[in-house]
C-alpha positions in Angstrom: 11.8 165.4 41.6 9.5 164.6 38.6 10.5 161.5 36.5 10.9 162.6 32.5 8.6 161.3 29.7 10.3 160.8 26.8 8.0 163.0 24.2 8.1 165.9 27.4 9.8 168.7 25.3 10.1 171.1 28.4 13.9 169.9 28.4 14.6 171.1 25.1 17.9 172.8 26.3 19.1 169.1 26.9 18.5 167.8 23.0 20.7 170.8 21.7 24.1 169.3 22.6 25.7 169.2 19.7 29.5 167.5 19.0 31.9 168.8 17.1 31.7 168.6 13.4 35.5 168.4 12.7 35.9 172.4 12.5 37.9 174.6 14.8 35.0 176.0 16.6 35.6 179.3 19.6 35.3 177.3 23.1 32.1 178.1 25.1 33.4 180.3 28.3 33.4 177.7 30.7 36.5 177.3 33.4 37.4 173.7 34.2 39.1 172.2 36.9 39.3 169.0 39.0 39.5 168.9 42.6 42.1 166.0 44.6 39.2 163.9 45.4 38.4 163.9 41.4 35.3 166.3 41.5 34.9 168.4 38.5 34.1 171.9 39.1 32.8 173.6 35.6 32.3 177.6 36.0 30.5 180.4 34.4 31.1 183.7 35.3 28.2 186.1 34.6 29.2 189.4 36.7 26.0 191.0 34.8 23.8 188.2 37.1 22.3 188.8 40.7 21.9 185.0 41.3 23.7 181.9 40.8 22.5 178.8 39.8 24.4 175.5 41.3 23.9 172.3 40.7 25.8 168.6 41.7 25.3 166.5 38.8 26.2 162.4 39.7 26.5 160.0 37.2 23.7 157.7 38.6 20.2 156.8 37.1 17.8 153.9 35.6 21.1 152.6 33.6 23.0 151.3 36.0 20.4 149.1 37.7 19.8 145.9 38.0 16.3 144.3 37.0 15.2 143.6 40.2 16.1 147.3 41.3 14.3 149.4 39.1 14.1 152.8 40.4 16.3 152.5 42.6 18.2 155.0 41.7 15.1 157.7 42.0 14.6 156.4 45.3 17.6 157.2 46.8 17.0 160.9 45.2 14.3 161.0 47.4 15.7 159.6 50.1 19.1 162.1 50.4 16.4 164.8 51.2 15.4 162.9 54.8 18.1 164.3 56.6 21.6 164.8 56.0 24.8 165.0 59.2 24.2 168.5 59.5 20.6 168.9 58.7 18.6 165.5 60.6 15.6 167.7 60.4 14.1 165.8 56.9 12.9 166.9 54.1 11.2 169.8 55.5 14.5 171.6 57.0 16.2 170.6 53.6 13.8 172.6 51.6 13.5 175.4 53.9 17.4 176.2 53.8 16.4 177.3 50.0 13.1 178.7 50.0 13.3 181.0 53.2 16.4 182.7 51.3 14.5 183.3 48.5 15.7 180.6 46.4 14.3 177.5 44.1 15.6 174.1 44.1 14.8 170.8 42.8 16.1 167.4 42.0 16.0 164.4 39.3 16.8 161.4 38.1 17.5 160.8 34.5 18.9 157.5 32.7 22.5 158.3 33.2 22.5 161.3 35.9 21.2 162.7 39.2 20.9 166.0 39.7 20.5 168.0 42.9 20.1 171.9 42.4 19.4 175.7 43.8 19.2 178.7 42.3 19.7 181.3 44.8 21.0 185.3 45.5 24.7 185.4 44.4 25.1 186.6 48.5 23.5 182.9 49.1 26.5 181.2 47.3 28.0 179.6 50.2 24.9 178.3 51.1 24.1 176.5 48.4 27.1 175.1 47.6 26.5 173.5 51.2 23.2 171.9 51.1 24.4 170.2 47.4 27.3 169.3 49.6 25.0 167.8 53.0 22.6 166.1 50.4 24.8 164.4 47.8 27.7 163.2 50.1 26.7 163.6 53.4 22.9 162.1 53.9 21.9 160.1 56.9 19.4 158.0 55.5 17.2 157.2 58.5 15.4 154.1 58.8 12.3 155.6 59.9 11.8 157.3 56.4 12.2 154.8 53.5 8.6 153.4 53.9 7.5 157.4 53.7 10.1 157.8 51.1 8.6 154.6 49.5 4.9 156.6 49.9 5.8 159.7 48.3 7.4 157.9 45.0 4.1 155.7 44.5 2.4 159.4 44.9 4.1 160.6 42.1 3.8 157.7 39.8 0.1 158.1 40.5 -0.4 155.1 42.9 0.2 151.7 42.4 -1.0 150.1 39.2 -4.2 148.1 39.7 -4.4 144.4 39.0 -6.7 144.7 36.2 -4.6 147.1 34.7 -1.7 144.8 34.5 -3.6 142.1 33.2 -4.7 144.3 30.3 -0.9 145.7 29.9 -0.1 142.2 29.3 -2.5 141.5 26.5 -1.7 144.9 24.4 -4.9 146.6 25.6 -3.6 149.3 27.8 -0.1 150.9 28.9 2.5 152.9 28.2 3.1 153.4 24.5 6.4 155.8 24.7 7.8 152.9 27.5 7.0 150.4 24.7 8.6 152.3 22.2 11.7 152.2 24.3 11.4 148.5 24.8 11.7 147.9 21.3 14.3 150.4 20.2 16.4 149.2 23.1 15.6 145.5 23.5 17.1 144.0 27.1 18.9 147.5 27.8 18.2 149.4 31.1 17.5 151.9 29.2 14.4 151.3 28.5 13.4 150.7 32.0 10.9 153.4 33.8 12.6 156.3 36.3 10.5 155.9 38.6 10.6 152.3 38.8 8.0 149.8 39.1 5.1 148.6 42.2 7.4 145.8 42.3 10.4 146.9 42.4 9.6 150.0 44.6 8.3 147.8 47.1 10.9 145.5 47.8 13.7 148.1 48.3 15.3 148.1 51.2 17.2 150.7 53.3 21.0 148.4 52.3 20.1 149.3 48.8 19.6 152.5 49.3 23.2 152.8 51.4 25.0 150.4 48.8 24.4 152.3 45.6 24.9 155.5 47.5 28.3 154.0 48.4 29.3 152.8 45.1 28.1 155.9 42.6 27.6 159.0 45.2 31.7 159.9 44.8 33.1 163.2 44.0 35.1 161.1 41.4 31.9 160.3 39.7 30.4 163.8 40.2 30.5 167.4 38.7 29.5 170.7 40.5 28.4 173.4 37.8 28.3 176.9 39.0 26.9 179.6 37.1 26.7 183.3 38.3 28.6 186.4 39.2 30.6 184.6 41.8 34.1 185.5 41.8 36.7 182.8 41.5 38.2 183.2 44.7 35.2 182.7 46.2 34.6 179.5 44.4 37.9 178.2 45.1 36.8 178.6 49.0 33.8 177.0 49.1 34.9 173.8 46.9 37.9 173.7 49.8 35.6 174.2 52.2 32.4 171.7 51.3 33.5 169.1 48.5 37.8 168.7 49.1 37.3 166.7 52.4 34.9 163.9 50.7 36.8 160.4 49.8 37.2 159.5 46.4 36.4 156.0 44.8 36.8 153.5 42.6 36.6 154.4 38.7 33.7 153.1 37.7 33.0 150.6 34.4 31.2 152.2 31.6 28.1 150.5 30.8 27.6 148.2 27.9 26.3 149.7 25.0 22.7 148.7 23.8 22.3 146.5 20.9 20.2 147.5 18.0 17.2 145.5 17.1 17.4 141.7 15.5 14.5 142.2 14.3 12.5 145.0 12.2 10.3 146.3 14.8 8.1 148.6 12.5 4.3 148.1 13.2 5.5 146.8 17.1 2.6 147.6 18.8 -0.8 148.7 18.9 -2.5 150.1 22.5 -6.1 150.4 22.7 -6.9 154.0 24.9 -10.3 154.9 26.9 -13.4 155.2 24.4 -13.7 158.6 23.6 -10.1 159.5 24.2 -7.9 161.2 21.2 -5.2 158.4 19.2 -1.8 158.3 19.1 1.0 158.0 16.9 4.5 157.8 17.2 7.4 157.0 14.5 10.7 156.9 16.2 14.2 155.4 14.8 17.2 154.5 17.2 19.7 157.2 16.0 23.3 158.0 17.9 25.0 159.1 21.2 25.3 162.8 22.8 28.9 163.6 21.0 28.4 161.6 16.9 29.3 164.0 14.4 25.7 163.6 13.3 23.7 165.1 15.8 23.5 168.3 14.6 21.5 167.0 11.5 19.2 165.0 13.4 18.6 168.1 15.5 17.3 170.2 12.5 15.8 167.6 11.2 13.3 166.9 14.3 12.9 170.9 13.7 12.0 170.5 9.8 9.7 167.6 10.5 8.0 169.3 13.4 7.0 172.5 11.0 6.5 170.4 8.3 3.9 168.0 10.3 2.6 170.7 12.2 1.7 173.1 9.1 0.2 169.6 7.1 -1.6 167.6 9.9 -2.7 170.8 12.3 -2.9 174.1 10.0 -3.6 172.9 6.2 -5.6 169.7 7.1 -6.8 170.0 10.5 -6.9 166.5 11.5 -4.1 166.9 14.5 -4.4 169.2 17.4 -1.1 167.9 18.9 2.4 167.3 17.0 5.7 167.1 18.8 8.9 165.8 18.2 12.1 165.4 20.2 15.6 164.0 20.0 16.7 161.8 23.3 20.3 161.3 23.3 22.6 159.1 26.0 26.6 158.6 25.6 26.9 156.0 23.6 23.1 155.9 21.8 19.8 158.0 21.2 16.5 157.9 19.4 13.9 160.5 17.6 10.8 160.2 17.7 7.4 162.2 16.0 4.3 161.9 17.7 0.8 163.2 16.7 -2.7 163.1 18.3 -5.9 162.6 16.4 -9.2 161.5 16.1 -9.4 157.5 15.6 -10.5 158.0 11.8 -7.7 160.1 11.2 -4.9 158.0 12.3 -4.0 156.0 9.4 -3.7 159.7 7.6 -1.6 160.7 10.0 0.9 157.5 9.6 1.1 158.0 5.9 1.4 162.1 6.2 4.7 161.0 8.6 6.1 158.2 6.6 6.0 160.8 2.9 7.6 163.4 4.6 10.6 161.3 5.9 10.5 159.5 2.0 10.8 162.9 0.6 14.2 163.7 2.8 15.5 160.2 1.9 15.0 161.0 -1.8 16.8 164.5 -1.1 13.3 166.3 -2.2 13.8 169.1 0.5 13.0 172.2 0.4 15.9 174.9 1.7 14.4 177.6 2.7 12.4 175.1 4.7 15.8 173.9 6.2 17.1 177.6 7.0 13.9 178.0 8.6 14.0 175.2 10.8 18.0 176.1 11.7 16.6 179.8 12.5 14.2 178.1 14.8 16.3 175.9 16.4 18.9 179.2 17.2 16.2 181.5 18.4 15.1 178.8 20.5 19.3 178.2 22.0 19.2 181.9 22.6 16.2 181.8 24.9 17.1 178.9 26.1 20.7 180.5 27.7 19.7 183.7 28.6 19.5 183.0 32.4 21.9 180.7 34.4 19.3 178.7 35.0 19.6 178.1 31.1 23.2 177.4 31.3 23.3 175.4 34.2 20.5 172.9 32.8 22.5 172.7 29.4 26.0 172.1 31.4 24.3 169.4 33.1 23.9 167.7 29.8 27.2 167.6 29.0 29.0 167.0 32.5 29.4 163.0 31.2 29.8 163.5 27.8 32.7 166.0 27.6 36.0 165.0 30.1 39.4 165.8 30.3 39.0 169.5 29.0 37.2 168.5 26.1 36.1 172.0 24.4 32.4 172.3 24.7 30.2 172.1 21.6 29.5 175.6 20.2 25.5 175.5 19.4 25.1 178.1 16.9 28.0 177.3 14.7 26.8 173.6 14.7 23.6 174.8 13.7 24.7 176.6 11.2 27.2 174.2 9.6 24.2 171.7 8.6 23.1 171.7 4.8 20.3 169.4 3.6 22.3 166.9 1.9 23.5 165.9 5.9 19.1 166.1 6.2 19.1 163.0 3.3 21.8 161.6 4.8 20.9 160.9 8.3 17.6 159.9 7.1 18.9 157.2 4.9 21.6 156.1 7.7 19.5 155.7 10.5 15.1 155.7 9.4 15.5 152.0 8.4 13.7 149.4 9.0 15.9 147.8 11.5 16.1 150.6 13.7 12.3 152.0 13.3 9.1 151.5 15.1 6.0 152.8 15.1 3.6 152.3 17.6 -0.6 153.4 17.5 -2.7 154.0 20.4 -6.3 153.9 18.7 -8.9 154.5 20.7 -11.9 151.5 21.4 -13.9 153.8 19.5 
């Protein structure tokens, strides 16, 4: 139930969803159907497995709240684990229905989803399927727990901010340079707002808000259960009848408004002053496009390219970063990428210009291909690890439950891989590293 950074590249399997690219592509082996009550069910079968992985994916997160409820939806992530109309034990009984069968679990909040999962011993199906059940449609939300639920959220945003730390935030000499970033690239979106939510906003929610968005985005209708493992189909069918048919459906609910670009050219934004002594930072990040534009495959490799490129120039040849990283974020209807790179104070300004030629030399179409069929080889070799369990599976489904409806065919990763050339490289370069939709931000250190 950790909130996500935006540079965090742990959820790499999430920034591979590629659209389709206009081809005729063979469909990824995924059985959709929709329950009464509106509740997709998407299914794997994988009768070489000994587990299955199961996860309830709700389209609720930091996008749909309003200012004054900032982390709301994490809160009531939290909260579903305090006891459900089965289980009134808390979290403890919740956590123990997994673990004491030998099986993982965990939850999060994202932008534009909440997931709730378990990974368990195909024989522990039934159970699962349950407790996703119990905690996504059926908790109790005792009064008793929100100012412990309240507790444990300020625990993991690593206490509440001090006052002197605000006061410093406000005049650019400390804070959070990848929230910045976000602020700038999406300027009055709730997009940009923090998971986890603020010490002001996490201290005035109340148990009503809780119960109200849980009432108006916790629907089956609103919802998809992914199942991945060698359960049979039959069996699936039961469970669904038995756990998910019997919940009420809901209102459609409104897409939100998608963000506005930038009036302004934000390039240069922001500068953050770190701890003496600590390492710099840089990031270059341009607001790019949503998880299904026929152009996401080329950013993809092209995060890949300027990762090896940046890592051979700045780490291996040069030696003046220890860190690079770089990472696509993409929501339905918008996205960024961004670079980042650590370094010693003196070597910051190197590593701006280093960052800035290499993207130049894309625009102007100087690119080497081998370099390109390199990064593509990474980026497959990287899909194919990636998938190997169902844990891999499930946590790329998860990514697309929003994104691809009505039967949609699934984007097939390799082939979209594949299908980029480094003209698309130039192109998307040219389209969308502009002035208008770029920012760079430097955290230097005092010295």
């Amino acid at each position: 139930m950790k909130p996500r950074s935006i540079l965090v590249l742990c959820a790499f399997v999430s920034s591979l969803v590629f659209a389709a690219f206009g081809e005729e592509l063979p469909p990824v082996p995924v059985t959709r159907f929709t329950l009464d009550n509106g509740l997709e069910i998407w299914y794997l079968h994988r009768a070489e497995s000994q587990s299955v992985a199961v996860s309830l994916v709700v389209c609720a997160g930091s996008r749909f709240e309003a200012p004054k409820q900032k982390g709301l939806s994490h809160f009531v992530e939290h909260a579903c684990f305090e006891g459900t109309e089965r289980y009134n034990e808390g979290q403890g009984k919740m956590v123990e229905i997994i673990s004491a069968r030998g099986g993982v679990w965990n939850a999060e909040t994202r932008e534009e989803r909440t997931v709730f999962w378990a990974h368990m011993p195909v024989a522990e199906f039934e159970t699962a399927t349950e407790w996703l059940s119990q905690l996504a449609f059926h908790p109790t939300f005792p009064a008793e727990k929100m100012d412990k639920v309240r507790s444990v959220i300020f625990e993991e945003k690593g206490g509440k901010t001090p006052w002197i730390g605000r006061k410093l935030e406000r005049i650019g000499l400390s804070g959070d340079i990848t929230r910045d970033i976000e602020k700038t690239l999406f300027p009055g979106s709730p997009l940009a707002y923090p998971t986890i939510g603020e010490d002001r906003t996490l201290a005035s929610i109340t148990r009503e808000d809780v119960l109200e968005l849980h009432k108006t985005r916790y629907l089956p209708n609103n919802s998809v259960l992914i199942v991945v493992g060698a359960v049979e189909r039959a069996r699936l069918d039961s469970a669904c009848n038995t756990f998910f048919a019997g919940v009420s459906q809901g209102p459609a609910l409104v897409a939100p408004e998608a963000p506005a670009l930038p009036m302004h050219a934000p390039r240069h934004a922001m500068v953050r002053r770190s701890a003496p002594g600590s390492p710099g930072t840089v990031i270059l990040a341009s607001r790019t496009v949503g998880g299904k534009d026929p152009d996401r495959p080329a950013l993809n490799v092209l995060c890949e390219l300027l990762r090896q490129s940046l890592l051979k120039q700045l780490h291996f040849d040069e030696g003046i970063a220890y860190y690079i990283g770089a990472d696509g974020q993409f929501y339905s209807d918008s996205g960024f990428l961004a670079l980042l790179a650590k370094a010693k104070r003196s070597s910051l300004k190197r590593v701006e210009k280093v960052m800035q030629d290499q993207i130049d030399q894309i625009r102007k179409g100087d690119i080497d291909y081998q370099k390109v069929e390199d990064a593509k080889t990474s980026l497959r070799g990287k899909w194919a690890l990636a998938i190997e369990g169902n844990g891999g599976w499930r946590h790329w489904l998860e990514s697309l439950a929003f994104l691809y409806t009505g039967g949609e065919p699934l984007p097939n990763v390799p082939a979209q891989i594949a299908a980029v050339r480094p003209e698309d490289l130039t192109r998307v370069v040219t389209q969308y590293f502009t002035l208008e939709r770029m920012c760079e931000a430097v955290e230097r250190p005092l010295f």
